[in-house]
N, C-alpha and C positions, 0 to 999 in steps of 0.2 A: 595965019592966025584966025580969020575969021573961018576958015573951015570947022576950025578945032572950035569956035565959040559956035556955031551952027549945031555940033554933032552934038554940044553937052547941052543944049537949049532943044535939040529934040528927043535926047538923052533923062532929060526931067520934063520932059512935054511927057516920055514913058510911064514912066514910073509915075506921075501925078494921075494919070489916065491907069494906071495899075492897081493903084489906091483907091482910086471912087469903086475901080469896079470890083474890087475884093471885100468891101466894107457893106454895112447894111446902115440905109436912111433912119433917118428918125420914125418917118410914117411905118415903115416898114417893123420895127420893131414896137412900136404901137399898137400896131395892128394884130402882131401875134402875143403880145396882153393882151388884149380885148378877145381873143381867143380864148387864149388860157382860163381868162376870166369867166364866161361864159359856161364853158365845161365845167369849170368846177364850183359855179353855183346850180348847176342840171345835175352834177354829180352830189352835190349835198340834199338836193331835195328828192331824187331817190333811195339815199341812202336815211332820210328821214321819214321817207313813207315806210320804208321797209320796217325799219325800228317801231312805228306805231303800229303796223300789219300782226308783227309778231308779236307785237303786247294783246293787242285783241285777241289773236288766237291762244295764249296763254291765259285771261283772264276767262275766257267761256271753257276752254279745258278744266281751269279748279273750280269755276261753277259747275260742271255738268260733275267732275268726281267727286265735289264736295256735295251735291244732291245723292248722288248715287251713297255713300256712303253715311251719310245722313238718315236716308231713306229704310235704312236696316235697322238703325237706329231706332229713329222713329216707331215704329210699328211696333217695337218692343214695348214702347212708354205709355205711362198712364198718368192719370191726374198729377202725378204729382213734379212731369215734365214743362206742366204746360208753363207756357211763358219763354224766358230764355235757355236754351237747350244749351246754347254754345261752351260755356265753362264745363260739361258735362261732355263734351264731344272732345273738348280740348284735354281733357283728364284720362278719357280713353286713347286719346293720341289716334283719334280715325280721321284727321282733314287732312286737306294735298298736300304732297311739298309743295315749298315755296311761300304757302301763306304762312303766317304768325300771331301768335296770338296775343292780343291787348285785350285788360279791360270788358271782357263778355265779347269782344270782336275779332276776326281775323282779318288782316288786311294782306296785300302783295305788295312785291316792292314798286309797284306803278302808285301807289296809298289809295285803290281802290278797295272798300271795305265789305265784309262781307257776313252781316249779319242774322243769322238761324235762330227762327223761330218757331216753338212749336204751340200747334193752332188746337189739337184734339179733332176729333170726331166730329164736333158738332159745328164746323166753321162753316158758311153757306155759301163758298166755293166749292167745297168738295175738297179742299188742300188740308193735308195733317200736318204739314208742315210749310214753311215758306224760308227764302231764302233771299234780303234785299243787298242791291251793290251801291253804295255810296261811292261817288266822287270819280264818276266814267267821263268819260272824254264823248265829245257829240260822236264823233266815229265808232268808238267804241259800245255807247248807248244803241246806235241806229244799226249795229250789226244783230248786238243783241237783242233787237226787239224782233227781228228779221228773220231772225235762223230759226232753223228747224229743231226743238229740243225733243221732239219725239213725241208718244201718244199717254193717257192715263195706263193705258193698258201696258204698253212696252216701256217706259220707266219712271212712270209717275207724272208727270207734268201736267198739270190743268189749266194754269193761269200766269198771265204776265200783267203786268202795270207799271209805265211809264207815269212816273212822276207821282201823282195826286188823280190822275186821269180813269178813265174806263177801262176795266180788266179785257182781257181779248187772250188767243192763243196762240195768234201770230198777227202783228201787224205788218200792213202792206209798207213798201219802200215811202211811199208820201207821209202817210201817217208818222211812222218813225222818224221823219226828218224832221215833219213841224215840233212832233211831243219831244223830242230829244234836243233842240237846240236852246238856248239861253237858259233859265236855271234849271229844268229839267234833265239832272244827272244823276239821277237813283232809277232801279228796275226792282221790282219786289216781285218772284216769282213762285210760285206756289205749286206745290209737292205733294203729291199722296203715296 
């Protein structure tokens, strides 16, 4: 009898020793949350740059087609443009997709706004027309103060202005980061 009580007491000495080691600890499954976790707050904040990347590049796309198409316009107009052009632009149906039009404005669906104005001949920029964005994102501001919209001569462009600030044709990376951060979220860009 005590053989038999021996074999079933080494018997579940087995199987106890079978158990631990087929099982996963507590630390151990711990540890792979705090993995998990990790990745998938790295994976949301890529995935929320990218979301902001591509709104900026969409917001300077219908700015740069909503100049160029403006800009036809423009040149057509005379006295009796000057002022706000937009409900006049919006009647001919020449702005990008994607904007909409409110009220003399057109906004995107990010509600950055985009408001045409026409200046005439005699504005002493040298702009016939301007075109300001209401309600950018500091990222989105400090791109656009940044980039390159091209020359008067290849398609108009003369002037930018951040905020209430000093007109320029391109600001350096510094510049656009101090002008564009806290309430400085409008660009008024000007057009001939």
């Amino acid at each position: 009898n005590i053989s038999v009580v021996l074999i079933k007491m080494n018997n579940k000495e087995k199987d106890m020793k079978k158990n631990v080691q087929s099982g996963r600890s507590m630390i151990e499954m711990l540890g792979v949350l705090a993995i998990i976790g990790v990745l998938t707050v790295g994976g949301y904040g890529l995935i929320n740059k990218a979301q902001t990347s591509r709104s900026v590049t969409l917001t300077i796309d219908q700015l740069t087609s909503l100049a160029q198409k403006v800009r036809y316009y423009a040149r057509d107009c005379d006295e009796d443009c000057k002022g706000d052009i937009t409900s006049k632009i919006n009647e001919e149906g020449i702005f990008p997709e994607g904007l909409t039009y409110d009220d003399g404005k057109f906004s995107n669906r990010d509600d950055v706004v985009y408001t045409v104005e026409y200046l005439g001949e005699d504005d002493e920029s040298g702009a016939l027309y301007t075109i300001t964005l209401n309600n950018l994102g500091e990222e989105a501001c400090t791109q656009l103060a940044t980039i390159n919209l091209g020359t008067a001569d290849a398609n108009g462009f003369v002037s930018r202005v951040i905020g209430g600030g000093k007109s320029s044709v391109q600001y350096s990376l510094t510049e656009a980061v101090n002008n564009c951060d806290g309430g400085n979220k409008k660009i008024r860009f000007g057009f001939r």
